[in-house]
VOLOKE-615004 format. One record per residue: residue in three letters; x, y, z of N, C-alpha, C in turn. Coordinates in steps of 0.001 Angstrom, whole numbers, padded with zeros to 6 digits, always signed. Example, Ala and Ser with C-alpha at 12.3 -4.5 7.8 and 13.67 -1.06 7.14 Angstrom:
BEGIN
ALA+013190-005690+007800+012300-004500+007800+013200-003300+007800
SER+012850-002250+007080+013670-001060+007140+012900+000030+007870
//
This chain:
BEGIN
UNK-020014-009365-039120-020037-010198-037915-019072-011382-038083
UNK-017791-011196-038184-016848-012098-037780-016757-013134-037027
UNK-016293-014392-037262-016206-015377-035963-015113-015356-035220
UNK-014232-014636-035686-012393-014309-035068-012973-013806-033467
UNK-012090-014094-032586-012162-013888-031106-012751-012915-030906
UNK-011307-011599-031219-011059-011063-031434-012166-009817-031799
UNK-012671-009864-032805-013994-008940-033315-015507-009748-032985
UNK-015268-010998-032347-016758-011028-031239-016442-010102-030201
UNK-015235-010555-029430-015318-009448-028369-015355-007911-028745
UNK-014476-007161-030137-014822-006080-030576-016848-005794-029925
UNK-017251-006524-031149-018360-006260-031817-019014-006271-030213
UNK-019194-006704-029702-020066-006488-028058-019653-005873-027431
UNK-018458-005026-027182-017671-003917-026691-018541-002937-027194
UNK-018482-002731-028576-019042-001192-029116-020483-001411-028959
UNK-020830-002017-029317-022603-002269-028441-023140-001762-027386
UNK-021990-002706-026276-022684-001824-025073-021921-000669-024531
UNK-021055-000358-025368-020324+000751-024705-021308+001760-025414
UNK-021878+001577-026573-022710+002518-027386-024162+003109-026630
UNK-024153+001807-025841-025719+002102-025349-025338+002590-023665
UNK-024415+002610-023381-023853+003435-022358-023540+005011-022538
UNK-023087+005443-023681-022986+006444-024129-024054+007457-024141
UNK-025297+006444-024824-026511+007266-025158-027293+007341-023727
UNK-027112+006985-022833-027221+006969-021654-026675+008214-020778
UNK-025059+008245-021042-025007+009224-020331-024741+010586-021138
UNK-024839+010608-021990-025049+011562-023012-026688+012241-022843
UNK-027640+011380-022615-028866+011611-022832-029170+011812-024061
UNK-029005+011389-025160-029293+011604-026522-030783+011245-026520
UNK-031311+012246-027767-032202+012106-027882-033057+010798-028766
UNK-034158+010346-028561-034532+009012-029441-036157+009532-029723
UNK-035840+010306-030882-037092+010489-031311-037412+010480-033221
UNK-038743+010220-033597-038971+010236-034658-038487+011334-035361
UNK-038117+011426-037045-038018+011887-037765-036396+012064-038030
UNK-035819+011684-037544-034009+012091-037092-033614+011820-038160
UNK-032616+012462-038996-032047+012114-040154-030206+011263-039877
UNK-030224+009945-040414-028906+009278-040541-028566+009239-042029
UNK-027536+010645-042246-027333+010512-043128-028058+010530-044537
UNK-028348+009606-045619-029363+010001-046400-030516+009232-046257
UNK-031031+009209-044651-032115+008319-044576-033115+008633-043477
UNK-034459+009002-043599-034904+009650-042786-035704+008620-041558
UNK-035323+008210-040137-036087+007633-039712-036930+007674-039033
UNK-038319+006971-039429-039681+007187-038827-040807+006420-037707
UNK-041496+006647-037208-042130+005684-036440-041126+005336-035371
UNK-040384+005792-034553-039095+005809-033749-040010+005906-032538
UNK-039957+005131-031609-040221+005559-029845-038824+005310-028957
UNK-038319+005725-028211-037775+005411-026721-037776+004077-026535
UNK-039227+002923-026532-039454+001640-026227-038682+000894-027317
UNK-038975+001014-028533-038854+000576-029805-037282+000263-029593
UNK-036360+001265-029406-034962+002045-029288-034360+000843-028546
UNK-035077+000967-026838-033955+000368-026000-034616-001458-026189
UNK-036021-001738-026988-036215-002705-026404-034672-003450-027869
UNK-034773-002388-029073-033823-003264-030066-032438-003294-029651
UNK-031904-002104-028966-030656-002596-027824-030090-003704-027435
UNK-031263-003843-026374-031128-005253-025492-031122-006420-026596
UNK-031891-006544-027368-032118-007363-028384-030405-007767-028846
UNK-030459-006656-029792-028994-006750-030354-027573-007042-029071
UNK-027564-006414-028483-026626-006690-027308-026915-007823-026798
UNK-027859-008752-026164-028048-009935-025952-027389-011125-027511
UNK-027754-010876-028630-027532-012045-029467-025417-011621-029778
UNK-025087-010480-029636-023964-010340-029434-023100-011085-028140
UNK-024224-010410-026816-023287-011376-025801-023346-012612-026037
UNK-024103-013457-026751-024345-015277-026789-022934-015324-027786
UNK-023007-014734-029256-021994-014961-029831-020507-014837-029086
UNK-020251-014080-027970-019125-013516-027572-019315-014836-026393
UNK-019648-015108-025675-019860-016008-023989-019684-017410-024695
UNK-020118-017800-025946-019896-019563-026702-018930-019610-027124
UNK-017821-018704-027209-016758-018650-027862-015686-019622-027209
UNK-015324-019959-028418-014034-021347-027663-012936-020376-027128
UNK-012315-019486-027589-011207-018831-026763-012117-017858-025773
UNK-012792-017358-025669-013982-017263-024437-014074-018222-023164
UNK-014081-019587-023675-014233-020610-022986-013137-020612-021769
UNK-011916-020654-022604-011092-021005-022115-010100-019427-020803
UNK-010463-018440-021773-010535-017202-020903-010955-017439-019545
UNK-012620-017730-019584-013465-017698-018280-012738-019244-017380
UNK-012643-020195-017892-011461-021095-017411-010159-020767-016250
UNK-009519-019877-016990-008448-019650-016628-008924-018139-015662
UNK-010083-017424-015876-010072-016479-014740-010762-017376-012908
UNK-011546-018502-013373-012348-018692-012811-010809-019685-011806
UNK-009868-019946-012477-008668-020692-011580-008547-020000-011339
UNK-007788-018935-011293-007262-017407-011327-007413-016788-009687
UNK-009451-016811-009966-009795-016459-008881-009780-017376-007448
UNK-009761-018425-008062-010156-019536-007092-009090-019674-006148
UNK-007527-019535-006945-006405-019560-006008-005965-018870-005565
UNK-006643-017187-005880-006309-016312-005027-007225-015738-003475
UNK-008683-016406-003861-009269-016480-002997-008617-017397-001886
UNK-008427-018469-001830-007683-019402-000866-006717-019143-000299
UNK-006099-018569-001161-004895-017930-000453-005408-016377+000599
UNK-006202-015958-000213-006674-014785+000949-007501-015848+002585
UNK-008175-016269+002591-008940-017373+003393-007517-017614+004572
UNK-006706-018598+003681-005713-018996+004602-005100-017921+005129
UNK-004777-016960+004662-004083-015611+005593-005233-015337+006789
UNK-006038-015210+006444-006989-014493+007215-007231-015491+008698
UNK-007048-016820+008663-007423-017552+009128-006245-017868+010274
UNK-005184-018091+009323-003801-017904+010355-003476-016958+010960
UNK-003318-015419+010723-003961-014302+011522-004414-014151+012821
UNK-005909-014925+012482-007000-014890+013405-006410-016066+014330
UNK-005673-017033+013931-005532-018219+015178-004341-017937+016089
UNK-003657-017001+015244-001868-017085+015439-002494-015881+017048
UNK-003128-015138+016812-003604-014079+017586-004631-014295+018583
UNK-005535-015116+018280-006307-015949+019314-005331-016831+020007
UNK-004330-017546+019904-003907-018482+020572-002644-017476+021545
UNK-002296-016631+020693-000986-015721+021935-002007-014707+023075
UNK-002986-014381+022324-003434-012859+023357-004645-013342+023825
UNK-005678-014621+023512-006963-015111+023768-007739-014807+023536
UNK-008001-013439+022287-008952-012810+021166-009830-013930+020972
UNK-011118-013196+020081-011656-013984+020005-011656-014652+018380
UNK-012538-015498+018299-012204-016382+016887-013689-016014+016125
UNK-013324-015014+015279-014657-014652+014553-015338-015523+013551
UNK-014239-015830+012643-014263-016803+011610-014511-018856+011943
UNK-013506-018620+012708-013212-020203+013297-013937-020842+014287
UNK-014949-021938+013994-015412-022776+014904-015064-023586+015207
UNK-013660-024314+015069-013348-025021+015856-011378-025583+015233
UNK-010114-025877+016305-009515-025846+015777-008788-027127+016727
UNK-007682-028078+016025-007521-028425+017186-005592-029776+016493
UNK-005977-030412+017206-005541-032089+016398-004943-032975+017761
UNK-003992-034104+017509-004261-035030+018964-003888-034205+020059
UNK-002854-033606+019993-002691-032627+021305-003578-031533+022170
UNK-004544-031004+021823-005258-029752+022049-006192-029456+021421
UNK-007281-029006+021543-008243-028374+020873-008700-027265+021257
UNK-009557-026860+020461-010061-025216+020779-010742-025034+022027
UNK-010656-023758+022129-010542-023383+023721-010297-024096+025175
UNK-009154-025266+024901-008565-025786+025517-007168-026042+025286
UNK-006318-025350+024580-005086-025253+025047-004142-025488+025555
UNK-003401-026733+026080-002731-026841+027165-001272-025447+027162
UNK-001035-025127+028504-000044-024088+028509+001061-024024+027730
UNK+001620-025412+027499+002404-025478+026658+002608-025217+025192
UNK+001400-025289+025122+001415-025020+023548+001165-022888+023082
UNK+000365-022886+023907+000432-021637+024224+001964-020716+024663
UNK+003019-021625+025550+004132-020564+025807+005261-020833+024420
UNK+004566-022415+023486+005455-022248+022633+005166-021560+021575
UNK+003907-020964+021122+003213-019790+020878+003931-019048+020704
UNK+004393-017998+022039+004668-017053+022630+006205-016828+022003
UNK+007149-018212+022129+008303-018281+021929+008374-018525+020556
UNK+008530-017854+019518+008781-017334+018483+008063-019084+017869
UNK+006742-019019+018124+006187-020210+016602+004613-019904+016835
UNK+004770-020099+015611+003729-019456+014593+003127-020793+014020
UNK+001424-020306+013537+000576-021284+013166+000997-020933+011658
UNK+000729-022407+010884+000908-022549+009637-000143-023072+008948
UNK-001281-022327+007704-002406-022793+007629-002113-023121+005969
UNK-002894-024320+005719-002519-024330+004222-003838-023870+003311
UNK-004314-024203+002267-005516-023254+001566-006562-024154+001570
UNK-007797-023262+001916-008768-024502+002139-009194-025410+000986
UNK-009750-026824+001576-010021-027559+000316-011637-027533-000360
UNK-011912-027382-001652-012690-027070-002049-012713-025905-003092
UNK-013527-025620-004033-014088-024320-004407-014663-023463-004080
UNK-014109-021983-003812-015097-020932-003196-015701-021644-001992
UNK-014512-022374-001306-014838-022717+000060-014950-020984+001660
UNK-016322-020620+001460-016601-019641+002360-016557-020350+003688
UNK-016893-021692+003463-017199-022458+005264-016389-023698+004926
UNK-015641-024453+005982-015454-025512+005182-013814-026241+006297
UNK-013000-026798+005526-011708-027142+006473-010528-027105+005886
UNK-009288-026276+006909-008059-026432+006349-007377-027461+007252
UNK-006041-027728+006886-005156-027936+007893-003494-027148+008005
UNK-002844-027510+008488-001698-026502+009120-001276-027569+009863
UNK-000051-026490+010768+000859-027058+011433+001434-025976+012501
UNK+002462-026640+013289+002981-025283+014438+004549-025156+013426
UNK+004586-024447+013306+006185-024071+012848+006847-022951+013393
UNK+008156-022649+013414+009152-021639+014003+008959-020624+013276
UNK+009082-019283+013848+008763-018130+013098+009938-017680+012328
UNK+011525-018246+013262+012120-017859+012270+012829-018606+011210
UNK+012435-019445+011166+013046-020937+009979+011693-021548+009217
UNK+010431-020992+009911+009124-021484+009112+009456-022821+009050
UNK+010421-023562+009617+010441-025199+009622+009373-025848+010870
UNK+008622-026869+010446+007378-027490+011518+008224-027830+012603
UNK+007756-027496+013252+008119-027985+014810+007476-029578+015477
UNK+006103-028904+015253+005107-030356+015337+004553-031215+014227
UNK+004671-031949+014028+004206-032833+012876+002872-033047+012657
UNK+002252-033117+013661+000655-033312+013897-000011-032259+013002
UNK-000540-032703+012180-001994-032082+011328-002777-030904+012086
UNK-003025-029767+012363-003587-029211+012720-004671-028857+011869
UNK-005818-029611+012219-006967-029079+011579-007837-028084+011764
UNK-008572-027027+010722-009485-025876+011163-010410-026142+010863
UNK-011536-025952+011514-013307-025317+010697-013465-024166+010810
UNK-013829-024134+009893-014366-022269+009375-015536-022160+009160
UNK-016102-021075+009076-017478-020088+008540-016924-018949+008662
UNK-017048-018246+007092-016460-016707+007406-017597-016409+007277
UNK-017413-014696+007946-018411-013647+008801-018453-013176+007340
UNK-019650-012400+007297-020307-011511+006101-018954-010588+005490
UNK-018672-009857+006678-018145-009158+006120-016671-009861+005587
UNK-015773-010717+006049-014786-011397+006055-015003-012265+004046
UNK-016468-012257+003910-016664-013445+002908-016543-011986+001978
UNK-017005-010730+002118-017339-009883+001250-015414-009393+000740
UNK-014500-009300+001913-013166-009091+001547-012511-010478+000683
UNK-012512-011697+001129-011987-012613+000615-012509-012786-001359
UNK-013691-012401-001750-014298-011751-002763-013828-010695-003577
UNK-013636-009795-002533-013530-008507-003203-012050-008220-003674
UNK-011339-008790-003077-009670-008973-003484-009008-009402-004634
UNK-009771-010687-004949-009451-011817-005811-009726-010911-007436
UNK-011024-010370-007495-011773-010117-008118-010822-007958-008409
UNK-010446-007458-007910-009896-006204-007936-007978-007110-008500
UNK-007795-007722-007654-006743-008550-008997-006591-008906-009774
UNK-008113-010024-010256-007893-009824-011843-008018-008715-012774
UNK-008541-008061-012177-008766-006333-013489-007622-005648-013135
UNK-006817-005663-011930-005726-005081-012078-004316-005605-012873
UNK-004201-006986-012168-003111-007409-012735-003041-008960-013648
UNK-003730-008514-014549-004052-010063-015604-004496-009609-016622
UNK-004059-009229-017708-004745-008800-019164-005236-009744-019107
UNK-004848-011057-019350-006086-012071-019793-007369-012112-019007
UNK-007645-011636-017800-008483-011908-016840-009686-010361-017452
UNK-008317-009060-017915-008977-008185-018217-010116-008325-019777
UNK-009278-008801-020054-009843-008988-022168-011161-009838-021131
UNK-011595-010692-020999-012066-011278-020521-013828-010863-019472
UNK-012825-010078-018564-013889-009493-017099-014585-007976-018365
UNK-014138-007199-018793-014106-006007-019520-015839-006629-020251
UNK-015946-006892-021354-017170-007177-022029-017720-007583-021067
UNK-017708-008273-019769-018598-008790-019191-019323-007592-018463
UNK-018348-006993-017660-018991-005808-016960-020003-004603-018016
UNK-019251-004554-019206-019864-003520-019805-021175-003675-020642
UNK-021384-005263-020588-022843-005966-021126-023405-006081-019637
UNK-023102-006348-019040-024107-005847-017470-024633-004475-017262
UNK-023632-003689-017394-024465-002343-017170-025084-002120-017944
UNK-025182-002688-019990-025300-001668-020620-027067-002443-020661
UNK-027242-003856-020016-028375-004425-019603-029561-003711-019088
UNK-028600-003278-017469-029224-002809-016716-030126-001508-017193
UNK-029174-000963-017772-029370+000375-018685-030768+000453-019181
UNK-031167-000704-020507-031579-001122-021262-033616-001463-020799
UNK-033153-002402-019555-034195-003067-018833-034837-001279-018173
UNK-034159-000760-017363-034252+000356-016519-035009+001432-017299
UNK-034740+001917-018769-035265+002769-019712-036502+002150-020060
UNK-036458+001054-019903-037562+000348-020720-038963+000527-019671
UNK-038547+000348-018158-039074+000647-017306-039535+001587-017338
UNK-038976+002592-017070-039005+004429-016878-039965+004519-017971
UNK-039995+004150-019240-040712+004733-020608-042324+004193-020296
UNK-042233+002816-019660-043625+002625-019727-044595+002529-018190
UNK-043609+003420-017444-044826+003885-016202-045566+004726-016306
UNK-046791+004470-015620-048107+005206-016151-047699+006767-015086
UNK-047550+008032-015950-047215+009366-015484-048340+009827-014704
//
């Protein structure tokens, strides 16, 4: 049991990848089984998964306190944070750039506005300059894992992206269930795709969750009354 990064994260990898195995393997866990030159006895199913969890739990503590651990979950937890925002603000400019040209409705957005206009009041003008190639400009909302909350923006030209209006355009938001479940689900399918560090990282975590679930679930199953 090493203190190197490196073989904490090893050592809780093969753990629960082990007790995943015997899982879907269905191996058997019964008395008398020979390891080698050693015969073992008094063996139950309960005994089995409750020393699992056991061992896999004091592994995940050693692996989750870890100073380069620390700093891993650090850097995924920015990671995610600025890619979530950035999904938010797309979604949001989208939804206004398209509510304000065609008069859709605003699923996400309760309210949008600044000194000139506000939501669902419009003056025409701003609307035909809309129309005439300018586009809403939203910046990323402020906060953490801001699901509800406020951005601001601006009107800018669609084809120079230079502001047109200077005025602050402020938003309120509440995203819809499903809207909060994509802005989530994105961030989170990016770091396992494209971030070894996010991967070394997300990897032991997922595979001490299932191999939990696993663990708790057998333990269940073994002691309901048949």
């Amino acid at each position: 049991m090493d203190d190197s990064q490196d073989k904490v994260r090893r050592n809780v990898v093969v753990c629960a990848s082990l007790i995943v195995l015997v899982q879907f393997l269905n191996v058997d866990v019964r008395s008398g089984a020979s390891i080698g030159i050693f015969t073992v006895s008094h063996v139950s199913e309960t005994k089995f998964w409750i020393a699992s969890l056991v061992v896999l739990l004091y592994l995940f503590q050693r692996y989750w306190f870890d100073t380069v651990t620390a700093k891993q979950k650090a850097a995924t937890i920015e990671d995610f944070t600025m890619w979530q925002s950035q999904g938010i603000s797309s979604l949001l400019t989208q939804e206004l750039n398209a509510s304000m040209r065609s008069g859709g409705p605003l699923k996400n957005i309760t309210r949008y506005g600044n000194s000139r206009f506000s939501a669902g009041a419009a003056p025409n003008n701003v609307a035909k300059r809309l129309e005439n190639e300018t586009t809403v400009v939203l910046y990323s909302p402020m906060g953490k894992l801001a699901l509800a909350g406020t951005c601001n923006g601006h009107l800018a030209s669609t084809a120079t992206n230079e502001p047109i209006d200077h005025r602050t355009l402020e938003v309120e938001y509440r995203l819809t269930l499903f809207s909060q479940v994509r802005v989530m689900a994105l961030p989170v399918m990016r770091s396992v795709l494209f971030s070894k560090g996010n991967v070394d990282f997300l990897i032991p975590l997922y595979l001490c969750a299932v191999a939990a679930v696993i663990c708790v679930w057998r333990l269940i199953l073994d002691n309901l009354p048949m």
